[in-house]
N, C-alpha and C positions, 0 to 999 in steps of 0.2 A: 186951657191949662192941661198939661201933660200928669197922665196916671199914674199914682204912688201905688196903685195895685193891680195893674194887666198892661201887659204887652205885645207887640206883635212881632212875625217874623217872614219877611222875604229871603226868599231863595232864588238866586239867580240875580244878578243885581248887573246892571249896561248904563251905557248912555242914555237908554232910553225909558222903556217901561218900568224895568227894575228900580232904578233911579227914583223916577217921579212917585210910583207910590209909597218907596217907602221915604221920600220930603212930604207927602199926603199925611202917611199914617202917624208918623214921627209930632203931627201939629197935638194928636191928641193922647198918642201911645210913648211909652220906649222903645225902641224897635230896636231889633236884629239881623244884622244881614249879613246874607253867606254867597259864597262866590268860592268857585275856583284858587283864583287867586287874588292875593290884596287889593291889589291896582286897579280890579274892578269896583272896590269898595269906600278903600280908604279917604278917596277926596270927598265923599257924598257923607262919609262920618264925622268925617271933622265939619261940614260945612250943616250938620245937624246939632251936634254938641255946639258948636258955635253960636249957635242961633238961641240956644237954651233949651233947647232937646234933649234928647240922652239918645245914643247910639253907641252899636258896638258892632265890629266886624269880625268875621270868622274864615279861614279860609278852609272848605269842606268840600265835597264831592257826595251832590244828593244819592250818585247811582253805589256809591260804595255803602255798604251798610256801616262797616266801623268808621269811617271815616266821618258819616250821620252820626252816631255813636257819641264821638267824642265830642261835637259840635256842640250837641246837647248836655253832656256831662260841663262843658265852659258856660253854655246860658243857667244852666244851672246852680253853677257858682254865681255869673254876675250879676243874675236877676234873683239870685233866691227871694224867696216869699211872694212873687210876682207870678199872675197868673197868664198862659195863653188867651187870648180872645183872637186872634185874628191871623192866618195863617196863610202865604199867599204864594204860589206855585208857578215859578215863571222861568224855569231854569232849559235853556239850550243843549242840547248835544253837544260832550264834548270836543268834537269839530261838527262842522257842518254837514248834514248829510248829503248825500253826493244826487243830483240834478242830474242823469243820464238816462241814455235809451235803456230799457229793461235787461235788454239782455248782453249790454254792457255791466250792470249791478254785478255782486256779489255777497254773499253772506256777509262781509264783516260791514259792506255798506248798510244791508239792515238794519243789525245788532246796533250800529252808532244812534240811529232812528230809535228801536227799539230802546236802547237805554236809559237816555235820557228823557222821552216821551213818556215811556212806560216804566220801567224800573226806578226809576227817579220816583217818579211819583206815586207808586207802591212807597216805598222806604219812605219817603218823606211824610205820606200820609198815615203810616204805621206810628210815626212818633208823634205827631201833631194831634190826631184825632183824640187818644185818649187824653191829653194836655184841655185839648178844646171843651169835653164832653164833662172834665170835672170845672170846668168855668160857665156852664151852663146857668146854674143855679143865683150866680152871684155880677156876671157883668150886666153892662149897662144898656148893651148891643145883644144879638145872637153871636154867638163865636163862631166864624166862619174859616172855611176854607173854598180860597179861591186859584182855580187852574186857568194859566192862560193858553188859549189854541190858536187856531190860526184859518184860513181858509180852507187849509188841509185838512181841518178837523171835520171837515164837510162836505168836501169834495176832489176826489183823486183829479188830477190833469195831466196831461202827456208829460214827462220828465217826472214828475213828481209820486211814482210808487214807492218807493221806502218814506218819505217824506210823510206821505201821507198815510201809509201803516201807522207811524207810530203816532202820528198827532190825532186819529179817528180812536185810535186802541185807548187811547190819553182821555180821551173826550167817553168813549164808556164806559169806562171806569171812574170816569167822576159820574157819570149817571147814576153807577152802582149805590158807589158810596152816598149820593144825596138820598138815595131812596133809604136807604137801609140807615142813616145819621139824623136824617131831618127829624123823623117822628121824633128821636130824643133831642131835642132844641138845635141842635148844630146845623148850620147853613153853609150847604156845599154847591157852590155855583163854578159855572164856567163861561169862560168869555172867550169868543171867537173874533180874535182882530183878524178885522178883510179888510188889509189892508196893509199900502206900505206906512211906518209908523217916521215920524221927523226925530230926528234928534239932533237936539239945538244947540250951540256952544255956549261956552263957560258963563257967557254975558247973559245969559237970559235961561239959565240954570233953572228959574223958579218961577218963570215967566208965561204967558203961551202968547206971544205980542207976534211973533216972527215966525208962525206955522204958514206953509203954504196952503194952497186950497187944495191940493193933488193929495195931502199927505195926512192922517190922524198925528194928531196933535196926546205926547207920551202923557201931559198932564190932565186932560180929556178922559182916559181911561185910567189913570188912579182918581179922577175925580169918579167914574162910573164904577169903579171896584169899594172906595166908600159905600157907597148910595148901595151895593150888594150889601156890606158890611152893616149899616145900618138902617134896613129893612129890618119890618116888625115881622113875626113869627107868623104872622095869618095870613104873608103874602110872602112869602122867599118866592123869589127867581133863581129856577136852577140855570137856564142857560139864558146870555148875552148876546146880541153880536154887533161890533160899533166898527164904521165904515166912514169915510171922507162921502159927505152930501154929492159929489160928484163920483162916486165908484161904481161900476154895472156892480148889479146881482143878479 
């Protein structure tokens, strides 16, 4: 049964991870999701509300701060009286950051790494936290906030310097934050996908029937971003990391 008093909210919403957990979160919460733009959203709203969910889309830009801003001024209205519990951090640079020899880079290929890795997730976490820390007292879960990483969160490889700046920078900074939130009940994890993730088409939206073995399976890891969410307080996992049974490490 979906909650007449807390909700959740994804940011960064794809075919793939963004996707699946917020059809996860949606089984138990109202959720929120924010993207860019519509098109990343819209099909996955309607195909929530459909089902007897509730969903709402938003089209924002986590690394802009008013942009954040106004996001929350709409959840605000559409969810009034509804509280944060679950907050979930999966949002991309807004292009991709640039794969080259080093001293092919430049500054603005950084900042694109840095923005959305790190300033994204400043701003985002600036408004969620205190949302999350006054739901402490009264959900049914810890109220969590979860970052998604990536390999780069853990280890630099040749082409991958800017890449891997800001997804390390991204990753301690959610260290920070769980140190400094956890003591007051908030559960700040992060999840380090090694790996390439599937994403399945329209037919199998809700499925995980058609994952290869090469490939993490997108509903796999909002099933493992739950299981963060709904850990009990005398065990939080600050960090994850989920990998296809056949991937080196």
């Amino acid at each position: 049964m979906v909650s007449n008093k807390f909700f959740a909210l994804v940011a960064g919403i794809g075919p793939g991870t963004g996707r699946s957990v917020a059809l996860k979160f949606s089984e138990f919460y109202p959720v929120v999701l924010l993207a860019r733009h519509p098109e990343s959203y819209s099909d996955v709203v309607a195909q929530i509300n459909k089902a007897g969910g509730r969903a709402i889309g938003i089209s924002a830009d986590a690394t802009d701060e008013a942009s954040l801003a106004s996001a929350f001024e709409t959840i605000n209205k559409e969810f009034e009286g509804l509280q944060l519990v679950a907050a979930i951090y999966n949002v991309r640079p807004n292009s991709r950051p640039s794969r080259k020899p080093f001293l092919e880079l430049n500054l603005e290929d950084l900042d694109v790494s840095l923005n959305g890795n790190v300033r994204g997730l400043f701003t985002f976490a600036q408004r969620t936290v205190p949302l999350l820390l006054k739901s402490v007292d009264s959900s049914p879960h810890p109220p969590t906030l979860i970052v998604t990483g990536a390999t780069a969160s853990i280890r630099g490889s040749k082409l991958w310097s800017v890449i891997a700046a800001g997804k390390s920078a991204g990753r301690i900074l959610t260290q920070s934050l769980a140190r400094e939130f956890g003591p007051a009940g908030v559960h700040v994890a992060h999840a380090i996908i090694d790996g390439g993730i599937d994403v399945p088409d329209a037919a199998h939206a809700a499925n995980n029937d058609v994952t290869p073995d090469g490939k993490i399976s997108p509903f796999a890891i909002a099933e493992s971003y739950w299981n963060l969410h709904t850990q009990h307080k005398s065990a939080f996992t600050q960090e994850i990391d989920v990998r296809p049974f056949n991937e080196h490490f």
